[in-house]
Backbone as XML, in Angstrom:
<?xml version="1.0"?>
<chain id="A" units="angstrom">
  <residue number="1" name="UNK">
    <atom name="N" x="58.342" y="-24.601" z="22.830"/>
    <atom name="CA" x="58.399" y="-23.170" z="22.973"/>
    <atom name="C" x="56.972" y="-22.643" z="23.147"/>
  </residue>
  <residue number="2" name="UNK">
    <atom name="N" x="56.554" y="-22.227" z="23.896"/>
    <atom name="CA" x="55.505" y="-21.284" z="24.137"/>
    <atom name="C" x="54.789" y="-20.342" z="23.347"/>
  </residue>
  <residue number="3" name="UNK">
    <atom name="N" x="53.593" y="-20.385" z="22.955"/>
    <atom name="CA" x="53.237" y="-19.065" z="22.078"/>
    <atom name="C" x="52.772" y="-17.358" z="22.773"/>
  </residue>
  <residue number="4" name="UNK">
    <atom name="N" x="53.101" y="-17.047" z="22.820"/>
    <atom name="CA" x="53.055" y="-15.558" z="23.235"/>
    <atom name="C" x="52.340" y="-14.807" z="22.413"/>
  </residue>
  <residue number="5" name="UNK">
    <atom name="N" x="50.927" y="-14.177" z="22.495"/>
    <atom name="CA" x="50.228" y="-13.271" z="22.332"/>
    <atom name="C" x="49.177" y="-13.513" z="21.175"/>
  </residue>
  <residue number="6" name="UNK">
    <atom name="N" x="48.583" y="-12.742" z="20.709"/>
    <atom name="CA" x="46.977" y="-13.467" z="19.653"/>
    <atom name="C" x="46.714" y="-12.498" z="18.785"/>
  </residue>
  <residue number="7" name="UNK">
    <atom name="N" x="46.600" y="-13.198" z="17.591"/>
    <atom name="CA" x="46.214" y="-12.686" z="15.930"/>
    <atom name="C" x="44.603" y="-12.244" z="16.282"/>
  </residue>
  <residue number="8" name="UNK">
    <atom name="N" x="44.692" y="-10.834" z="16.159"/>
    <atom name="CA" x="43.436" y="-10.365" z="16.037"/>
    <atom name="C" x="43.083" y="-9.695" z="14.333"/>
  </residue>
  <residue number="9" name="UNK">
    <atom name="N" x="41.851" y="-10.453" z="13.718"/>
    <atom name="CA" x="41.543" y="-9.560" z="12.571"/>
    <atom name="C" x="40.715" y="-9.231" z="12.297"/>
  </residue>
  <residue number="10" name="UNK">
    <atom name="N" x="40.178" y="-7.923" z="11.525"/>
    <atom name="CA" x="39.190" y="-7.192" z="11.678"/>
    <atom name="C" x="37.850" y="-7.795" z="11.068"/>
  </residue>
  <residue number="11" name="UNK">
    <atom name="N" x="37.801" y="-8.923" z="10.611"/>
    <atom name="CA" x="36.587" y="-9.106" z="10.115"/>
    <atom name="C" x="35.732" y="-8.415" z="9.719"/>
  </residue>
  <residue number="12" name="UNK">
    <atom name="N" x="34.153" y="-8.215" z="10.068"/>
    <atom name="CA" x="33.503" y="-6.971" z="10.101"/>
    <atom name="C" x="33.957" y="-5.806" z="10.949"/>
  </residue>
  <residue number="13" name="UNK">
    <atom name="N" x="34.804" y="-5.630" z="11.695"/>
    <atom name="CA" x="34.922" y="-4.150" z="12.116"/>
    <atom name="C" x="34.385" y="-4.352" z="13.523"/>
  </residue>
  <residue number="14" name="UNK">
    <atom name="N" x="33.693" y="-5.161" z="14.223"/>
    <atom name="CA" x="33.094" y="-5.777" z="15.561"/>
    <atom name="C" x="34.066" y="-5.868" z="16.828"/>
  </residue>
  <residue number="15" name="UNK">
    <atom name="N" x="33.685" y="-5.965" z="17.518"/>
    <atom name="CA" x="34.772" y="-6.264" z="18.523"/>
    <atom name="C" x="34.780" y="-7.839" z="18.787"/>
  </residue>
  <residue number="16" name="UNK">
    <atom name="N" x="36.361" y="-8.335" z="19.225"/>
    <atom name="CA" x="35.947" y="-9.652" z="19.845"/>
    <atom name="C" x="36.833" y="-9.866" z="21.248"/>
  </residue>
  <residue number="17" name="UNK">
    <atom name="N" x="35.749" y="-10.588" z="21.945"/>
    <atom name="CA" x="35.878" y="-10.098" z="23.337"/>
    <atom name="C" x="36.851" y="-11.332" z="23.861"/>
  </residue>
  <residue number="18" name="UNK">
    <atom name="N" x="37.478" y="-11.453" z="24.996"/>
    <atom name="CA" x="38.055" y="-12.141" z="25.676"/>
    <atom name="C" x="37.531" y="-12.969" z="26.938"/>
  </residue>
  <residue number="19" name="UNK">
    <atom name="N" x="37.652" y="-13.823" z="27.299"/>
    <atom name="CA" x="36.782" y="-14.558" z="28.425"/>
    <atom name="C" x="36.633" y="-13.554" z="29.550"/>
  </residue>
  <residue number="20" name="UNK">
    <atom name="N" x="35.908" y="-13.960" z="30.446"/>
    <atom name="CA" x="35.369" y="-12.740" z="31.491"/>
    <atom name="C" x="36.415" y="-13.432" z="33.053"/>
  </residue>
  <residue number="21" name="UNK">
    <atom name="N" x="36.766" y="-12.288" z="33.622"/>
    <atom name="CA" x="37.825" y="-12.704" z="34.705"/>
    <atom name="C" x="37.315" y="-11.889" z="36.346"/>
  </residue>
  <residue number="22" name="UNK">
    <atom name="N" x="37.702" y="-12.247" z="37.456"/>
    <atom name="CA" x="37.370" y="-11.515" z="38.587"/>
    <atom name="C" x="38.282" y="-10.354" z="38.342"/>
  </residue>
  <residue number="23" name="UNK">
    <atom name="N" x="38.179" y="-9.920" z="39.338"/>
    <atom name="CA" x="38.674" y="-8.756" z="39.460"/>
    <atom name="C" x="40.274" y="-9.264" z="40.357"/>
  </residue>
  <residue number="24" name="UNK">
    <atom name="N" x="41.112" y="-8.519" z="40.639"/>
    <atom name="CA" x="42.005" y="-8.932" z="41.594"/>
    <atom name="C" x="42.708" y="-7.870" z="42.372"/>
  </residue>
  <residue number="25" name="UNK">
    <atom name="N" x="41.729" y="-6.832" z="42.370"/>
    <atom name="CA" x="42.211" y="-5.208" z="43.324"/>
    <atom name="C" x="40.848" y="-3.880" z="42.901"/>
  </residue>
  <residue number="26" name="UNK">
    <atom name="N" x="40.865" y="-3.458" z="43.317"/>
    <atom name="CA" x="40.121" y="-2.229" z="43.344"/>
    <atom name="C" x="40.518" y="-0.955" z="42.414"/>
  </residue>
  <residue number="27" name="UNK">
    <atom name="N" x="41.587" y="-1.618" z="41.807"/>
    <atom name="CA" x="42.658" y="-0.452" z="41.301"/>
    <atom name="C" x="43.582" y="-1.640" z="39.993"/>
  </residue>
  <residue number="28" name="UNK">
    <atom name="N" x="43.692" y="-1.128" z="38.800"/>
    <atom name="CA" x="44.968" y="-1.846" z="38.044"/>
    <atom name="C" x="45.395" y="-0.954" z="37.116"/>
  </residue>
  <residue number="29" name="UNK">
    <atom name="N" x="46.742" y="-1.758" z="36.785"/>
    <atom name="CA" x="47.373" y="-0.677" z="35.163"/>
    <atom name="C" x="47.099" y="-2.500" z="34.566"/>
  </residue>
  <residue number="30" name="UNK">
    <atom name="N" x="46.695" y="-1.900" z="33.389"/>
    <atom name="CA" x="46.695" y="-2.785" z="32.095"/>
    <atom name="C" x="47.824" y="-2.787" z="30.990"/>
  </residue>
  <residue number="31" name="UNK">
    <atom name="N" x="47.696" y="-3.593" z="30.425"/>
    <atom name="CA" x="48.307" y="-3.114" z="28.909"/>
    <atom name="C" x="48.353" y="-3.947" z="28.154"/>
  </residue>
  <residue number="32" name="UNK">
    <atom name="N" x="48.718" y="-3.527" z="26.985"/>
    <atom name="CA" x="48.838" y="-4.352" z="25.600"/>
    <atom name="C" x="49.835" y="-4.280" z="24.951"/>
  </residue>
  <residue number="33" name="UNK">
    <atom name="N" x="51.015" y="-5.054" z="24.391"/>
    <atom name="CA" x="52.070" y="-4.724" z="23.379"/>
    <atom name="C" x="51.682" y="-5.264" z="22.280"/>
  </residue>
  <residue number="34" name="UNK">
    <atom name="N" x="51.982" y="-4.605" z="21.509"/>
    <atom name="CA" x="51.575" y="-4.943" z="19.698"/>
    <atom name="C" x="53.105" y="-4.984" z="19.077"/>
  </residue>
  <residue number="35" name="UNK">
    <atom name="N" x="53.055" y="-6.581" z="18.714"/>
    <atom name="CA" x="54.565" y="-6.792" z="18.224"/>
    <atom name="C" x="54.353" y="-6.654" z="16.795"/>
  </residue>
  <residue number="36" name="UNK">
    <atom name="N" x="53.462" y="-6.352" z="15.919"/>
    <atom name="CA" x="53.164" y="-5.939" z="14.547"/>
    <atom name="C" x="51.473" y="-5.966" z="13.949"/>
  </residue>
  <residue number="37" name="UNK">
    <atom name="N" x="51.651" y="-5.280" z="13.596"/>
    <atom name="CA" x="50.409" y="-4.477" z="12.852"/>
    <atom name="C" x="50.533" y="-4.189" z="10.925"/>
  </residue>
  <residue number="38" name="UNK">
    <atom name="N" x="49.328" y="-4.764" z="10.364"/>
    <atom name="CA" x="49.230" y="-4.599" z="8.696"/>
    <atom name="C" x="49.853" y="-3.076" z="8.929"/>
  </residue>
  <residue number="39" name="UNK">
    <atom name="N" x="50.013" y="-2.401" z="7.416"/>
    <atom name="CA" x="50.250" y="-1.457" z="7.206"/>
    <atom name="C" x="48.596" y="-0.050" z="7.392"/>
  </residue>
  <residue number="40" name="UNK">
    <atom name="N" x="48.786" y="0.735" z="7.793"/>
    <atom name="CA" x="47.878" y="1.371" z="8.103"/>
    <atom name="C" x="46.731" y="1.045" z="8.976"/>
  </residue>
  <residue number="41" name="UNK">
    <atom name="N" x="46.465" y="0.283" z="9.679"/>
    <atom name="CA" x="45.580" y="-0.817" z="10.583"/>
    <atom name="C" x="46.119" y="-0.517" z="12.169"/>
  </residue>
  <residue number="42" name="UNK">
    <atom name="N" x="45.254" y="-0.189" z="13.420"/>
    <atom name="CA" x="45.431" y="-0.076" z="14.674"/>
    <atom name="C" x="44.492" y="-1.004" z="15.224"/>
  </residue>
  <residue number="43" name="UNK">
    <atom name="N" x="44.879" y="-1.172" z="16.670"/>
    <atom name="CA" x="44.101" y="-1.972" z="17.659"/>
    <atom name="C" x="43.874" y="-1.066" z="18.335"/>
  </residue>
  <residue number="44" name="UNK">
    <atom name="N" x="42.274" y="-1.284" z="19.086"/>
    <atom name="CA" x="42.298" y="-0.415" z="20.538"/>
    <atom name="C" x="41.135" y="-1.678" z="20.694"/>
  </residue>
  <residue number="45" name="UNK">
    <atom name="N" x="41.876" y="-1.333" z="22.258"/>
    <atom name="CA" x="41.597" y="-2.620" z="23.263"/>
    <atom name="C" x="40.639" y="-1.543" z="24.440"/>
  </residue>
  <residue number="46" name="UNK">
    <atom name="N" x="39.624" y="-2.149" z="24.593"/>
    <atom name="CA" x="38.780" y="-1.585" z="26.020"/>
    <atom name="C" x="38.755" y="-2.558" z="27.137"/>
  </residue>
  <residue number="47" name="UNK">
    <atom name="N" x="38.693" y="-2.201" z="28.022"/>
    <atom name="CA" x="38.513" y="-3.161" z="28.998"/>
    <atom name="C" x="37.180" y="-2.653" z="29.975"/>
  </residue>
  <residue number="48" name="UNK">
    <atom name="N" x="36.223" y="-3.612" z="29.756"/>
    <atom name="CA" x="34.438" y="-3.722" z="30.067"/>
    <atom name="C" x="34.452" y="-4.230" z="31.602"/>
  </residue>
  <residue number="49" name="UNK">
    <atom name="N" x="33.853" y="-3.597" z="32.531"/>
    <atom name="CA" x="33.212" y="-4.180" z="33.722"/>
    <atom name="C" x="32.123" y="-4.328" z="34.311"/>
  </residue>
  <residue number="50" name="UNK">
    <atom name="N" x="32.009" y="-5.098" z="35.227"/>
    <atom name="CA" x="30.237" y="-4.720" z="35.485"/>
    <atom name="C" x="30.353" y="-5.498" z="36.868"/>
  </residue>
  <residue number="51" name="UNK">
    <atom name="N" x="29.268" y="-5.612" z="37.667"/>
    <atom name="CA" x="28.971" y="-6.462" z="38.693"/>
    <atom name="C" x="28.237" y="-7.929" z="38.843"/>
  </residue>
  <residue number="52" name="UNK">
    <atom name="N" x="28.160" y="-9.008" z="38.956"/>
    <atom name="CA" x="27.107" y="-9.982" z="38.915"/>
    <atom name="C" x="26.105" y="-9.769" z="37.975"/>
  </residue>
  <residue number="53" name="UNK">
    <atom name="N" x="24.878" y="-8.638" z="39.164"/>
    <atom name="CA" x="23.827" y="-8.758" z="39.185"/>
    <atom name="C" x="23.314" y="-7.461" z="38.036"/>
  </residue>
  <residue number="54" name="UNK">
    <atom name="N" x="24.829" y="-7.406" z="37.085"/>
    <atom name="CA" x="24.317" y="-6.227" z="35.968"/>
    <atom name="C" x="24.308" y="-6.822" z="35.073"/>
  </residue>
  <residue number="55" name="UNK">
    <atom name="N" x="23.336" y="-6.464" z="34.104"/>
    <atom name="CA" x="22.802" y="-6.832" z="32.698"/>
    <atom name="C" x="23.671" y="-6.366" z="31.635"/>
  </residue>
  <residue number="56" name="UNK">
    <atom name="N" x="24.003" y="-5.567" z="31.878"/>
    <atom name="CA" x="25.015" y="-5.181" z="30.657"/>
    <atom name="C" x="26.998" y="-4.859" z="30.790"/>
  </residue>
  <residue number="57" name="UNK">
    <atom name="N" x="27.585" y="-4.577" z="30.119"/>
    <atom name="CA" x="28.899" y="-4.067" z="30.339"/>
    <atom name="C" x="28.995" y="-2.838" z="29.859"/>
  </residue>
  <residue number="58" name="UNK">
    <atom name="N" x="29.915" y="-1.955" z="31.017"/>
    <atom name="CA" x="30.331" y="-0.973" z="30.550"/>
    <atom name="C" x="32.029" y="-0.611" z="30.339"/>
  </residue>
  <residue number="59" name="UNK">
    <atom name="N" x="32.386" y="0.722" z="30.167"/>
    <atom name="CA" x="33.798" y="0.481" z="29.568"/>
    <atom name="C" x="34.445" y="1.353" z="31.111"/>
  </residue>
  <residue number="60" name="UNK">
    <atom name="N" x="35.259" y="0.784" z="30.992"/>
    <atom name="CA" x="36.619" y="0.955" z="32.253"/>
    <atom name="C" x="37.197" y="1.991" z="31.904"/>
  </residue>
  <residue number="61" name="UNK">
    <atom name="N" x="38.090" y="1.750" z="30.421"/>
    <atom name="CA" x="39.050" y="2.270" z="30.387"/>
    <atom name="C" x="39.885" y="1.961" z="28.989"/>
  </residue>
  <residue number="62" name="UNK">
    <atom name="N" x="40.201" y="2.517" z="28.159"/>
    <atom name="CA" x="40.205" y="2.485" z="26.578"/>
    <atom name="C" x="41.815" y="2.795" z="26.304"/>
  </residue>
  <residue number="63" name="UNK">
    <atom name="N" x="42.576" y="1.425" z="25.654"/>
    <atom name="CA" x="43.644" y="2.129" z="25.088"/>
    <atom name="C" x="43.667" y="1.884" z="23.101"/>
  </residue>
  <residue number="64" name="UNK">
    <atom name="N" x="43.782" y="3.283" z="22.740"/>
    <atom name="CA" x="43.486" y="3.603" z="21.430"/>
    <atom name="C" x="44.099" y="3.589" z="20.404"/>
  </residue>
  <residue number="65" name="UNK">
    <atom name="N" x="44.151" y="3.261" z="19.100"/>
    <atom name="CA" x="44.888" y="3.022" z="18.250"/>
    <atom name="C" x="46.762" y="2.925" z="18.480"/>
  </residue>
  <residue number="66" name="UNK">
    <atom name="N" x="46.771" y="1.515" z="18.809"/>
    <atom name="CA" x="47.637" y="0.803" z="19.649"/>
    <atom name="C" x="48.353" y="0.573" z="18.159"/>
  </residue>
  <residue number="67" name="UNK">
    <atom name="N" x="49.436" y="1.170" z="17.877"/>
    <atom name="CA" x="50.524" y="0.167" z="16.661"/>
    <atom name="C" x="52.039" y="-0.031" z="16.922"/>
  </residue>
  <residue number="68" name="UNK">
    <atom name="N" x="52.446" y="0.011" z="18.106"/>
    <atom name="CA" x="53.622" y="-0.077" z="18.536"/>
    <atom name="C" x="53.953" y="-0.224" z="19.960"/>
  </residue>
  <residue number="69" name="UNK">
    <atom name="N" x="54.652" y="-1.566" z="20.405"/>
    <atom name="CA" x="55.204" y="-1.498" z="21.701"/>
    <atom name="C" x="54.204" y="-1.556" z="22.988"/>
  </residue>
  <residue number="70" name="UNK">
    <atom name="N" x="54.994" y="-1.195" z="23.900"/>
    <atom name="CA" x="53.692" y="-1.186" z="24.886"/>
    <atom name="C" x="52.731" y="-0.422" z="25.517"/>
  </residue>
  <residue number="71" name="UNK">
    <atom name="N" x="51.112" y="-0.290" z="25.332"/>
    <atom name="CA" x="50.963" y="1.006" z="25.659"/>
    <atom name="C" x="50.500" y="0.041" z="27.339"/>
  </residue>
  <residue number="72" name="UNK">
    <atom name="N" x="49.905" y="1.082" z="28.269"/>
    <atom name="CA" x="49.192" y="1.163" z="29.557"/>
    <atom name="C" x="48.323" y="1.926" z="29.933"/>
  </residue>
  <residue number="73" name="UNK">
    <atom name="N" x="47.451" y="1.592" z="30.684"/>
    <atom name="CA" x="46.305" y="2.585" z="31.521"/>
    <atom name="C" x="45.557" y="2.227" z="32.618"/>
  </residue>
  <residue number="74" name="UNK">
    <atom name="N" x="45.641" y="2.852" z="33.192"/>
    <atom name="CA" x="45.247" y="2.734" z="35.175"/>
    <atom name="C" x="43.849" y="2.865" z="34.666"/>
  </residue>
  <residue number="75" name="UNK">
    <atom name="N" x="43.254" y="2.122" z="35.627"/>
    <atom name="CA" x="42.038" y="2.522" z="36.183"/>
    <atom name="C" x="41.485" y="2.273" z="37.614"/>
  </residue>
  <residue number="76" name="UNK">
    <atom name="N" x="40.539" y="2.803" z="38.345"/>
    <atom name="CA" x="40.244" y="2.217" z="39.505"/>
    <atom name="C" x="39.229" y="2.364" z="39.619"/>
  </residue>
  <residue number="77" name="UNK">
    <atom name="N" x="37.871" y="2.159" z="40.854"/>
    <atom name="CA" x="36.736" y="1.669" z="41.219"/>
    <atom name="C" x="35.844" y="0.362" z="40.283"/>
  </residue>
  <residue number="78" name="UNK">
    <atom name="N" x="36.644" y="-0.642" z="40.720"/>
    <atom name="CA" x="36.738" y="-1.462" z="39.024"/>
    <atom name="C" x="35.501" y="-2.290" z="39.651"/>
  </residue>
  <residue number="79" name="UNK">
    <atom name="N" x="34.897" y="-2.757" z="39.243"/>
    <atom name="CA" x="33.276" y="-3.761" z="39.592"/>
    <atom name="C" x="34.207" y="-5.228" z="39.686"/>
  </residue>
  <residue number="80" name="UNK">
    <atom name="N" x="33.139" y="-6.354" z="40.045"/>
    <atom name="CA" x="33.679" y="-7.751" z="40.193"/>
    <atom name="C" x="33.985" y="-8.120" z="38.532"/>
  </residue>
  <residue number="81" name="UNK">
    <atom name="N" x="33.353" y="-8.462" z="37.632"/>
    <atom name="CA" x="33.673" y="-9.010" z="36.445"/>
    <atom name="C" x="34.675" y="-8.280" z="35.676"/>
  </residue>
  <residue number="82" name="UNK">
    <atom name="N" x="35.670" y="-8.430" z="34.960"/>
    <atom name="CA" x="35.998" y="-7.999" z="33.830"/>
    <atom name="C" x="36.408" y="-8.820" z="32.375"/>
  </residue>
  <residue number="83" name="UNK">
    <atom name="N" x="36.158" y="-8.251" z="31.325"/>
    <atom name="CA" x="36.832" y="-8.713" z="30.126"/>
    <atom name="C" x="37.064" y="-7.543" z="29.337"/>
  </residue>
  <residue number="84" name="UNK">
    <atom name="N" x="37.889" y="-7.844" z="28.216"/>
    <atom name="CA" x="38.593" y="-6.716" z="27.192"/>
    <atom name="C" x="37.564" y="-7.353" z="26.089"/>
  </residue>
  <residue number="85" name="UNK">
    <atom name="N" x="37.747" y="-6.066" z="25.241"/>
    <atom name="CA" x="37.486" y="-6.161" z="24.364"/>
    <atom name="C" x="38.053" y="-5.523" z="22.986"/>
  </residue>
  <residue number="86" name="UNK">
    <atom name="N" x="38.776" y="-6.344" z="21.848"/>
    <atom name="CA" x="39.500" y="-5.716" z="21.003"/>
    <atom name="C" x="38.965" y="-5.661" z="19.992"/>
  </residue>
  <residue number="87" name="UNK">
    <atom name="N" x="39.371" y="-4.482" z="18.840"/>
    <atom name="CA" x="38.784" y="-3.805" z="17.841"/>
    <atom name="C" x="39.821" y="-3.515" z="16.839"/>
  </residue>
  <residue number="88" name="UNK">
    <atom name="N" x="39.681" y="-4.671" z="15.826"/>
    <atom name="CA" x="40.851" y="-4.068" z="14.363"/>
    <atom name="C" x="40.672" y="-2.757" z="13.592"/>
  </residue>
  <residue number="89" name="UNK">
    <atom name="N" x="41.378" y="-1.641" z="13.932"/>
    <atom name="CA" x="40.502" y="-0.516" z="13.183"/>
    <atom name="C" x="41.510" y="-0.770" z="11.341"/>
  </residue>
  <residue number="90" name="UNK">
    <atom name="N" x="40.627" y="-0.225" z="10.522"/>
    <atom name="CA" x="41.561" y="-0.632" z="9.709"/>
    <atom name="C" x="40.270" y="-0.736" z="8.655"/>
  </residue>
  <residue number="91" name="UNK">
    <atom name="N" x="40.535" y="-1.077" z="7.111"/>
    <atom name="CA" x="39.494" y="-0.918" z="6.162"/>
    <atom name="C" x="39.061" y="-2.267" z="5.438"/>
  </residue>
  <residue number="92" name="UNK">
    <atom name="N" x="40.372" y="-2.900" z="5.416"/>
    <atom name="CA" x="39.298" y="-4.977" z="4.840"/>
    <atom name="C" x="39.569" y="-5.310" z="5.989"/>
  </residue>
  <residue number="93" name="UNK">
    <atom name="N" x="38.360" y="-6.815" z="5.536"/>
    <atom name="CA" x="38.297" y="-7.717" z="6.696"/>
    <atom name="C" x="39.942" y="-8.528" z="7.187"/>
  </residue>
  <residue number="94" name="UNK">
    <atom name="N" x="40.539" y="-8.263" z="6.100"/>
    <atom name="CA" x="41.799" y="-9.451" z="6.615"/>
    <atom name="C" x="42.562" y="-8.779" z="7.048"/>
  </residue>
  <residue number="95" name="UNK">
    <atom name="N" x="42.814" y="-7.478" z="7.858"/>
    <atom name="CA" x="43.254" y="-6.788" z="8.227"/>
    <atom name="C" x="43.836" y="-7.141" z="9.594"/>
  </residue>
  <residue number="96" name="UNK">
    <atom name="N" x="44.874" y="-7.012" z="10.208"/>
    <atom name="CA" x="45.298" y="-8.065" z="11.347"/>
    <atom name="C" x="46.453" y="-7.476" z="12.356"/>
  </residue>
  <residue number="97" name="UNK">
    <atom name="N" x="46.274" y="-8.234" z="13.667"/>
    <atom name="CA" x="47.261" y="-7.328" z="14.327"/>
    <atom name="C" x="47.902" y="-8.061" z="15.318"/>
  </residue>
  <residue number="98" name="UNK">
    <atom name="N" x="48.808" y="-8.777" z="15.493"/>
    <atom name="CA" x="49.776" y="-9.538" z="16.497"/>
    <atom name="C" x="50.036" y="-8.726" z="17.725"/>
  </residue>
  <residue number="99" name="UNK">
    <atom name="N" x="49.341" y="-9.403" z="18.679"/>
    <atom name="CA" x="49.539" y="-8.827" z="20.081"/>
    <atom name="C" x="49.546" y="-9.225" z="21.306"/>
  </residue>
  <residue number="100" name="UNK">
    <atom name="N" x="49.744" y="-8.802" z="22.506"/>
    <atom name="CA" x="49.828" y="-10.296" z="23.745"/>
    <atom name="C" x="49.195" y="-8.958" z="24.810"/>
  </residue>
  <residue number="101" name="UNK">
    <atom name="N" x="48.509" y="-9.317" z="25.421"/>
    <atom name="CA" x="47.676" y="-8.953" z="26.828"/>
    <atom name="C" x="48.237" y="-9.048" z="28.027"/>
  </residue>
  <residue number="102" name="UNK">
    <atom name="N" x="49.092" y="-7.783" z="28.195"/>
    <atom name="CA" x="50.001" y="-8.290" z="29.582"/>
    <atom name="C" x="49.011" y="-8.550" z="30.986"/>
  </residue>
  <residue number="103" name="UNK">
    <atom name="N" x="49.415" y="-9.349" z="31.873"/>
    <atom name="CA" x="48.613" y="-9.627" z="33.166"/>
    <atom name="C" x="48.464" y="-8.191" z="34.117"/>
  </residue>
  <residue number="104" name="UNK">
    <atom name="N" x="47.108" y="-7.933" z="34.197"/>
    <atom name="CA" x="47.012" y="-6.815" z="35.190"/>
    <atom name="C" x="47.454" y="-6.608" z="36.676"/>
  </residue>
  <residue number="105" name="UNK">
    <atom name="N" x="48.421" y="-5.341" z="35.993"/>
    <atom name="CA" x="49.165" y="-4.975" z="37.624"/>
    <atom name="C" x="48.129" y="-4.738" z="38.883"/>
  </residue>
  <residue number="106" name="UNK">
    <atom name="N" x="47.313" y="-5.564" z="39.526"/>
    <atom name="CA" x="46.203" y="-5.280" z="40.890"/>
    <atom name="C" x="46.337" y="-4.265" z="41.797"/>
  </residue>
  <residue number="107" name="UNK">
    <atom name="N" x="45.845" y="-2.907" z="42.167"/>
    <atom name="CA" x="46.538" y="-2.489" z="43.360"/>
    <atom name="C" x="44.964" y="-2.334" z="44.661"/>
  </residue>
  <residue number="108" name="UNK">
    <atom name="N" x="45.266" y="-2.436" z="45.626"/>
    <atom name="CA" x="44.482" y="-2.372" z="46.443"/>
    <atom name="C" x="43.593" y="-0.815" z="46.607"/>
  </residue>
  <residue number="109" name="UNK">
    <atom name="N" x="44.065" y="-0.095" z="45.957"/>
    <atom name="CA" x="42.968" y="1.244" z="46.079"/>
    <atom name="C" x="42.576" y="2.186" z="44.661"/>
  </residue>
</chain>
């Protein structure tokens, strides 16, 4: 049987990022479903882009205290690189949140 989706926990409060991917359109909807969350504890997931020849990452496009189901969010003029980056909001470190990274819908504009 297959495992479906990843235990994120808040440790220090930091973000932890996901491997870095091309791009695959000029345009996408994202999303995240959160099949359970501690009691009082949210996820928000950003998703960071940049080009090659940039030194740093910036943010795309932010979905925010995520505790149920599936959320989504478009974005477009997207650079070549991307990765997400997720954030346990929440008050101890063992604070935790079961969730799966749906594959980005690509659109050409």
């Amino acid at each position: 049987m297959p495992f479906i989706g990843e235990y994120h926990r808040r440790f220090a409060g930091n973000p932890q990022y996901s491997p870095t991917f091309p791009r695959g359109g000029n345009a996408a909807l994202f999303g995240e479903e959160i099949f359970e969350v501690d009691p009082a504890v949210s996820l928000t997931v950003v998703v960071q882009h940049k080009n090659i020849e940039d030194t740093s990452w910036t943010n795309l496009v932010s979905l925010s205290s995520l505790t149920s189901g599936v959320n989504t969010a478009t974005a477009s003029a997207i650079k070549e690189l991307l990765r997400f980056a997720y954030t346990v909001n929440g008050t101890n470190p063992e604070d935790s949140v079961y969730s799966n990274t749906l594959a980005p819908s690509w659109r050409p504009y």
